[in-house]
Each structure stands twice: as C-alpha cells, then as structure tokens.
SETI-591954 format. One record per residue (C-alpha): x, y, z; residue in three letters. Coordinates in steps of 0.1 Angstrom, whole numbers, plus 2048, in hexadecimal, padded with zeros to 3 digits. Each point is the difference from the previous one (the first is absolute). Layout:
REM SETI-591954
XYZAla...
***
This chain:
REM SETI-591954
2928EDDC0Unk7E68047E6Unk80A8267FCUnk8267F67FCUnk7F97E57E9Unk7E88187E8Unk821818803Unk8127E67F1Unk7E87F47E6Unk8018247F4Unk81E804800Unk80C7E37E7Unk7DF80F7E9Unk8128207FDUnk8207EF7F5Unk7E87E87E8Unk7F18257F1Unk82280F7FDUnk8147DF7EBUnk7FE8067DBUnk80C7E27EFUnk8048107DCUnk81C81B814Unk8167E180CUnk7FB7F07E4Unk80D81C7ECUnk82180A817Unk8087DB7F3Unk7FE8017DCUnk813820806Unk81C7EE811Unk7FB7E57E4Unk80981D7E6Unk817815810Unk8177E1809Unk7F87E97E0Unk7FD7E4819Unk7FB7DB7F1Unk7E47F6816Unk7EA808828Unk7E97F6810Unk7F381A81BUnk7E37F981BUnk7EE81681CUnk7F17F281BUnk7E681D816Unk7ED7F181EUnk8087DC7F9Unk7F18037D9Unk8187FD7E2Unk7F88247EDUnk8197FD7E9Unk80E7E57E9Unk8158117E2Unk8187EE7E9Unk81280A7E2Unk81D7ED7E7Unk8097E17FDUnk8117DE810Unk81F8067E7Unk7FE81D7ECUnk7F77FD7DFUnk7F27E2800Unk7DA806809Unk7FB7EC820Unk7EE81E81BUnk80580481FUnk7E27FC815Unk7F47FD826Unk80F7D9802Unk81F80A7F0Unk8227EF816Unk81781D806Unk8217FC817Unk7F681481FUnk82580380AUnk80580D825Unk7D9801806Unk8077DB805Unk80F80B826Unk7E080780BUnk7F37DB7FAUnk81B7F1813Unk7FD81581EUnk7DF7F77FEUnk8077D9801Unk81480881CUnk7E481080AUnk7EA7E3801Unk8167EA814Unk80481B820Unk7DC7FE800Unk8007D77FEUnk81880081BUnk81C7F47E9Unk81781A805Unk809823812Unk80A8217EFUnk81D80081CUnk80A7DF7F6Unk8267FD7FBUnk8037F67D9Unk8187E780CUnk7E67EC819Unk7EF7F37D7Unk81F8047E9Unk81E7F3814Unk81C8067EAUnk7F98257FAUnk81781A803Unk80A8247FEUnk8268087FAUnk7FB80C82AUnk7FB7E8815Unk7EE81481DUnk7E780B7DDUnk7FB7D97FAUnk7F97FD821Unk7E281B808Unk7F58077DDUnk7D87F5800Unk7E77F77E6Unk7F2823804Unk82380B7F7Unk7FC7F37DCUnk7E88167F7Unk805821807Unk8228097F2Unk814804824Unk81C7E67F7Unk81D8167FDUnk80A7F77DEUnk80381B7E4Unk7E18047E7Unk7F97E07E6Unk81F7EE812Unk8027DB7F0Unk7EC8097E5Unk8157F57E7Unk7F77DF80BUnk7DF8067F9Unk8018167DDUnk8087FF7DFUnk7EF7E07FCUnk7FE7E87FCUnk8257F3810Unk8087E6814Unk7F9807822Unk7EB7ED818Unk7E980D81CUnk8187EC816Unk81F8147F1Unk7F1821806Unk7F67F7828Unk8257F4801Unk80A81A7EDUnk7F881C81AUnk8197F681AUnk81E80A7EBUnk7EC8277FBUnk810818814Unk7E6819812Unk8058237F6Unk7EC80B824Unk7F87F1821Unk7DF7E97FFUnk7E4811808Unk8108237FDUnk7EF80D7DDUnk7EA7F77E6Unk80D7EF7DAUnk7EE7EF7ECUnk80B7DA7F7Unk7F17E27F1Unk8177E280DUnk7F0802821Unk7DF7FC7F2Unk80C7E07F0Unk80B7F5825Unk7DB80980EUnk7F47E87E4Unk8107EA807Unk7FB803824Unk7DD7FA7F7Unk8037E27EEUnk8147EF81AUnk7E880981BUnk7E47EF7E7Unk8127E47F6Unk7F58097DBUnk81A8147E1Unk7F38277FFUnk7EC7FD7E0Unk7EC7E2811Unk7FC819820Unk7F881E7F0Unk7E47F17E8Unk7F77EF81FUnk7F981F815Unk7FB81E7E7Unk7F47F37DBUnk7E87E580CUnk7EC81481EUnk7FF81F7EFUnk7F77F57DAUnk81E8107F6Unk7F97E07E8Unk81B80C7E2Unk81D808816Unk81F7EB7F9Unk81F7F6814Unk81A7E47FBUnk8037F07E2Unk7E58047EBUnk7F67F87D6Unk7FF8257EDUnk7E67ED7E4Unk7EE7EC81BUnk7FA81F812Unk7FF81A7E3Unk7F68227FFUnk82380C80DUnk80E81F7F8Unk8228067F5Unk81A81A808Unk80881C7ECUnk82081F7FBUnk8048167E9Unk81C7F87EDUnk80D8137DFUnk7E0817803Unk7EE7DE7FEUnk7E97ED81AUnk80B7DB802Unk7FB7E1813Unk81E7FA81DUnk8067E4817Unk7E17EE7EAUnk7F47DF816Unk8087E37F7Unk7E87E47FCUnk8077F3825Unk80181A81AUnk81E7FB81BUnk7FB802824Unk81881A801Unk813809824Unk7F081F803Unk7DB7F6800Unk7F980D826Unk8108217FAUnk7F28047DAUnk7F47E37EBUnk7DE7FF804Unk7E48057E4Unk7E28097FCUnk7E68117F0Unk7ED822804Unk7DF7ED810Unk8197EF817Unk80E82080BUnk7DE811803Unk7F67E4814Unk81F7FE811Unk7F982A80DUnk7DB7FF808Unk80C7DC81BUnk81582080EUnk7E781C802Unk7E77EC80BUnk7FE80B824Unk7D57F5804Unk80E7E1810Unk7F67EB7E6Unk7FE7DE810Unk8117ED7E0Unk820819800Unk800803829Unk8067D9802Unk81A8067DFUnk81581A819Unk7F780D821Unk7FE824806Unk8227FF813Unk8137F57E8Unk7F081A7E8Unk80D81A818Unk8207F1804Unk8038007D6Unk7F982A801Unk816808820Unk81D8167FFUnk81C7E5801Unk81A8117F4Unk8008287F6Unk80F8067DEUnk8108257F5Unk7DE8177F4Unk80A8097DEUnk8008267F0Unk7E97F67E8Unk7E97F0818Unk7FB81E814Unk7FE8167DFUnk7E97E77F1Unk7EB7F681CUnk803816818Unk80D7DE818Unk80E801822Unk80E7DC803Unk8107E27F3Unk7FF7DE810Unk7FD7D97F5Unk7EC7EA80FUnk8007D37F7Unk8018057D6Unk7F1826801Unk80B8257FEUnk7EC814813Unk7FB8277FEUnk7E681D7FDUnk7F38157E4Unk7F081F801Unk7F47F5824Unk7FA7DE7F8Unk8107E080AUnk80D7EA7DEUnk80B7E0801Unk8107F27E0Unk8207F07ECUnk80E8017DEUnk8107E17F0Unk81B8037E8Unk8137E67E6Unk80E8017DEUnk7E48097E7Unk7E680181FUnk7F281681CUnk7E57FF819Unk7F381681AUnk7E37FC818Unk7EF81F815Unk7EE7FD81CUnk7EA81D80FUnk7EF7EC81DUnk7EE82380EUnk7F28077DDUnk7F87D97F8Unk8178037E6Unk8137EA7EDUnk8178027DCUnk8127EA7F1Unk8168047E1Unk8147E07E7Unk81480E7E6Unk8137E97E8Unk81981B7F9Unk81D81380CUnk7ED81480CUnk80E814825Unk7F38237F4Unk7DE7F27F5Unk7F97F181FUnk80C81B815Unk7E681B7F0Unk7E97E97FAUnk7FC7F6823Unk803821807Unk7E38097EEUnk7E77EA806Unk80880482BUnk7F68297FEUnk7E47F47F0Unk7F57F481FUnk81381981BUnk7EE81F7F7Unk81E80E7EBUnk7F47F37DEUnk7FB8217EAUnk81C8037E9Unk81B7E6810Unk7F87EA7E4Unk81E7E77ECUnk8118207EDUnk80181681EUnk8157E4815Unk8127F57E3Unk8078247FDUnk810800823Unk8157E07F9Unk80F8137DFUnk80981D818Unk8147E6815Unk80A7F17E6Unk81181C7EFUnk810807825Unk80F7DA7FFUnk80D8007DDUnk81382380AUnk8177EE817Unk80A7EA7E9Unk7FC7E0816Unk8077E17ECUnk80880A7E0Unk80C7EB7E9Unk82480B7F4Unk8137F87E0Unk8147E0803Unk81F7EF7EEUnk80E7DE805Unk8167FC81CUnk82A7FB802Unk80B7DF80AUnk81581581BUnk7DE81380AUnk7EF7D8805Unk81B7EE810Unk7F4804820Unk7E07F67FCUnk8017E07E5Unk7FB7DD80FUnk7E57EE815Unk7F081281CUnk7E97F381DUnk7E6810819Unk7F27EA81AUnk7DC8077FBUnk8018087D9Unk8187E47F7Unk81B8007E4Unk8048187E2Unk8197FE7E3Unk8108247FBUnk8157F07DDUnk8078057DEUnk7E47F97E5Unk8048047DBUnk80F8257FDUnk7FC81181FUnk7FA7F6824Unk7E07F2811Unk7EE7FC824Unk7F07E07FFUnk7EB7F4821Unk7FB7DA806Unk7E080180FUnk7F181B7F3Unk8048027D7Unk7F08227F8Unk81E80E810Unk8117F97E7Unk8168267F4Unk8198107EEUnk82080C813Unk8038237F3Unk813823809Unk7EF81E80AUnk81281D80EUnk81A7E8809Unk7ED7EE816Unk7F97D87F5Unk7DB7FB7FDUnk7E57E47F7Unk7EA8077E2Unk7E77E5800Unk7F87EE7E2Unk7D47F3809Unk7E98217FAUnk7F37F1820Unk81880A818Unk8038277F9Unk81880D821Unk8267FF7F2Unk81C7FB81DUnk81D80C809Unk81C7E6803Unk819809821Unk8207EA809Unk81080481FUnk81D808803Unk7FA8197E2Unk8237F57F3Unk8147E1801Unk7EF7DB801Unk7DA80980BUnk7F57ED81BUnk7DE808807Unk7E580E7E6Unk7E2813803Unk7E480F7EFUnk7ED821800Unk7E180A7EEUnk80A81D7E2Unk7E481480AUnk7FD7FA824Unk7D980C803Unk7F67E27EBUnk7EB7E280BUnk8117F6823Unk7F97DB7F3Unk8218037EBUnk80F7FE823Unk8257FE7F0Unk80E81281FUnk7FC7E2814Unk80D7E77E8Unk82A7FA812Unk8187E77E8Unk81B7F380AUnk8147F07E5Unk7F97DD7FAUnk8197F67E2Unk81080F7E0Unk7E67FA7E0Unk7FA7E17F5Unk
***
C-alpha cells in the first residue's frame, strides 16, 4: 500500500513539474487574437488545484466592464450534466429508478407511439435514444424569447414523428431533457430552479450559478452575447433587466461563472473519496454518469485528431479517449455564447472554457489545444495548427456549395397562390403565410423572430428571415405542388446547419385564408 500510494504521489508531481501556466495562458490570448472574440474566461484544474484562471475582454464590448473568474456566462448544453445529476441524487435517496417508466411521475406524457410512451424510462431522456431526428421540437425552444411554455414543449412531443425506432441510434435532442426536469421536479415536489439550486449550487458552492428567474443588476457581473456583424462585434439577444425562466433551463439555461465551473470539475475528478462530495453523490451514480449509455458515430476528425477509438454518452456526458486517455467532456452552444468542459479523469485534469462570442472555431482549437497539453502530443498542435486543419475543411465544405445563398426576386402571385393563407402544425401552432406591405411574409404566432420574407430563388419559394438572430433561411414546399396546397412544409436552405432549425418536422395543414 505504501509503495502504490508513493507511485501515485509521484506521479501527480510529475504532472505538477510538467504544467506551465504562462503556455496555457498564451494558446488563449492566441485564440483571443486570431478570433477577435468579445470576452473568456478559461480555467485548468490539475490534481484537484485550479492552475489556471485567464480572462480577457469585456461584459459588452466596448464598454469597459472585464470579464473575470465570477463572471455569469450561459453554459448552454453543459446544463445536461446538472440535471442528470439531480436525477442523480434522487436514485441514491431512493426517490426514483433509472428504469422508471417516465410515465409512473409525469402521467400525461406521451410520444407520437404509444408502445414508446409506454417503455420509454427516465434513463431514456438522457442519452439521445428516442427516435426522433436531431434538435426535433427545438423550435419551441429557440429563437427566444417566444411564447412557449415548458408544458407546451412536453405536450408538444407527442405530435413529433420519430425518424428511427427507440433505442435504435444515437441523436442528439433537448426536449427530452426538459421532460427529465421536469421529471425531477415532480418527484421533489419543488419547480427545477428550486431543485437544482437545492441539490447542485448550494452543496457544492457553486454560490454564483443562476436558474429561473433571476435580476441581471441584482446579480451583476453577467456577460453578454456577442456576433460579428458588418465586420463589427456587437451585443445580441442583450438580457433584459429580469431574466425569464425560459422552457429550456434543464437542457440549457443554466449560468454560471468560471469558479463555479472549476468547482463544478474538481466535485468530478475527485475520486480520494472525499467524505463531503461522497455524501453529495455516491460512487455508483458517478459510474452510472461515465457509462457507455448509448454509442454515438466516431467522427473522422476524432480519430485524426485524437487518435480515439469510441464514441458513447453516458447521463449529461460524452465520453471518449485521446491519445490513450479516457475524456470526459461537453460543449454548450447559444446565440452569442459557447461553453465546453474537458475532463481527463486519468490525468486529473480538468478545462473549462466561456466565451461570450460566436465563437464554434475558437472553442474547437482552443480546446483542442490546451487537451495535448496534457496528452503528451503538445509540441507544435498549438491554436494555428488546428485552426489550420479546420480551414482545410473548411475550404472542402465551401467547394460543394452547401447552403449558398442564391439571388432572389419577388415572387408571382401565380408562383404564391398555393401557399398564402393561415397554416397550422400541432406542436408549433399557427403561422400567417400573407401579404404585408409590398411583398409577401411568414409570420409565426408564437414564436415572433420567425418573422421572413417570402422570396424566389431558383424558382423555388423560400423564407428570408428578417431578426439577425435567426440566420438558417427555409425553403417553403406546398403539397400538392400545384393547385390549392393543402399541406406545407419547411426545409432548412443549407441543410448541414444547426439541427435546432428543425423545419423538416414542422407539417401545416391549412387553417384559413389571411386575415
């Protein structure tokens, strides 16, 4: 024992010897420059120690407020973690099982199949087995803010047709993580933001956190969100002064700040058996957090990158290898923000990156980066060599033409008749496809961003939308083609964008002539 445990000790002084704070720093203010983003905060965490704290820009560019270690940032999908994590919490009390049917707590659930209602368990909602197509529902979810209700999305999901058979392949969704919330919350007798300050914020001093409805100047010290716009970096989707408890908060809405999320990694590395974080989680619901649920495709870049040899998801995680080491980690993305979290548990390792930006490529090299520095593969893989790589894919993409935006004219009445009047989709609700000053406009009741132009393109009708915020166009389709349209539906114009512009599952059926 005293052998293995010296083994040990030595083994996490090597790593101390080997970290060079002033390198990590750097590959960020390199990713800071090459992208021009607005504002990050990036932490390490080696052996349970925070190594790293490094921020740059500002709350709101231009405006002089920095960004530092207490700084809110929307985590985005790093929020799934925390609530399989309450879920967590109430297996161990007793409160609930993973094999629970989701109907035995949320009675009027349902999936458009009936024998899916039926069998579909809590462990179900996390890990991306449901059958349904990538982001499906997520217009109900995004742009916001809109009118739908937590309530609406759960009810929402039994008019969304699966695309697979449950259990049969891995896609990623958000809706479902709503249900498991809410799952939650009925189990505890408490709302979600109650339950997860309750059982994450509180016992792990992740003390700036938010969720629910919260005051931006009570709280302070929020960032903003940021896109380039016009060559410019501006403020999108600013807060308002009262923060809405918005439907998505399980699968998304969460904040918190770079000590919270450093705190939040060293609770999950810490495998000593630390008696405070033991009696937070047990050890089998750790494992059951990191197990191979669900196995998702391996990726070409993953192997070329990493050298990885699988793909899974576990309650909230993805789960791989690099360079012959296991990772654990998740990104979070949203308009103007993104998020990602790594986990090397074998290495004691943990990295966590808020950006206030758009900002996919930065994170991705980034990340990147700062992980070889800790796999044995650091040497030149630094920010321009894998932002080097992404311009070579890049270059491949923009080849093929996908989603590029053609030149459009205004439409003939003769080429719209089909499609003008009042249109209805049982979970979206009602949209007005109808004439508005000069031209023709898509106008959606409960969600107002989606609010377009009706233009021409290649002789094909198509939605131009008018908010900067919502940047997927769609194609309009009637069926039949000719005639008096019954039925309309949507498709995205490039259709390798954001799978949360889940127009393809969106079916009208015509509700009225314009009002």
């Amino acid at each position: 024992m005293l052998i293995a445990c010296l083994a040990v000790a030595g083994q996490a002084g090597a790593r101390e010897a080997q970290i060079d704070p002033a390198r990590l720093a750097s590959l960020v203010d390199d990713a800071v420059a090459r992208y021009a983003l607005p504002g990050i905060a990036v932490g390490v965490v080696v052996d349970g120690e925070v190594v790293l704290r490094h921020m740059r820009g500002e709350l709101r560019a231009g405006q002089g407020e920095p960004v530092d270690a207490a700084t809110l940032f929307k985590i985005a999908s790093n929020s799934k973690a925390m609530t399989a994590a309450v879920l967590a919490r109430q297996v161990d009390a007793g409160l609930l099982r993973w094999d629970d049917p989701v109907v035995r707590h949320l009675p009027d659930f349902r999936m458009a199949d009936d024998w899916v209602t039926r069998e579909i368990q809590v462990r179900d909602l996390l890990i991306h087995n449901s059958g349904l197509g990538p982001g499906a529902g997520d217009l109900m979810l995004w742009p916001s803010p809109n009118r739908f209700t937590r309530s609406d999305v759960i009810h929402g999901l039994r008019h969304l047709q699966p695309r697979w058979s449950f259990r049969s392949r891995y896609a990623y969704d958000n809706t479902l993580y709503i249900v498991a919330g809410e799952v939650a919350a009925a189990v505890a007798g408490v709302p979600f933001d109650v339950l997860v300050r309750r059982e994450i914020f509180e016992p792990l001093a992740m003390t700036r956190c938010q969720a629910g409805s919260w005051s931006r100047d009570a709280v302070g010290n929020v960032a903003q969100p940021h896109a380039r716009i016009d060559g410019r970096t501006v403020v999108v989707r600013a807060d308002d002064t009262t923060i809405p408890d918005e439907p998505m908060m399980a699968a998304g809405g969460l904040r918190c700040s770079l000590d919270d999320m450093l705190r939040w990694a060293q609770v999950w590395l810490d495998a000593s058996g630390d008696d405070s974080e033991q009696a937070w989680l047990s050890q089998a619901q750790r494992d059951a957090a990191w197990t191979a649920h669900m196995p998702i495709p391996l990726s070409p870049r993953m192997r070329a990158w990493d050298r990885s040899h699988f793909s899974a998801y576990g309650y909230g995680w993805r789960l791989t290898d690099v360079d012959g080491t296991s990772k654990v980690s998740h990104t979070g993305t949203l308009k103007g923000m993104y998020s990602a979290l790594t986990l090397l548990p074998e290495r004691g390792v943990g990295i966590v990156v808020l950006i206030n930006g758009d900002a996919d490529e930065a994170r991705t090299v980034l990340m990147q980066a700062l992980v070889k520095q800790f796999t044995g593969a650091a040497g030149s893989h630094d920010v321009a060599y894998y932002a080097g790589l992404l311009a070579a894919e890049r270059a491949d993409s923009d080849a093929s033409g996908s989603g590029a935006r053609g030149p459009a004219r205004a439409p003939t009445a003769a080429e719209t008749a089909n499609v003008v009047g009042r249109w209805r989709d049982p979970w979206f609700g009602s949209v007005d496809v109808c004439p508005q000053g000069d031209g023709l406009s898509f106008v959606s009741e409960r969600s107002p961003k989606l609010h377009g132009d009706v233009v021409a393109v290649d002789g094909r009708l198509q939605v131009r939308w008018r908010d900067t915020d919502v940047d997927v166009d769609a194609w309009l389709i009637a069926s039949p083609a000719q005639g008096s349209a019954t039925a309309l539906h949507m498709a995205k114009v490039d259709p390798d964008a954001d799978f949360s512009y889940d127009f393809e599952d969106l079916a009208f059926v015509r509700e009225s002539d314009c009002r």
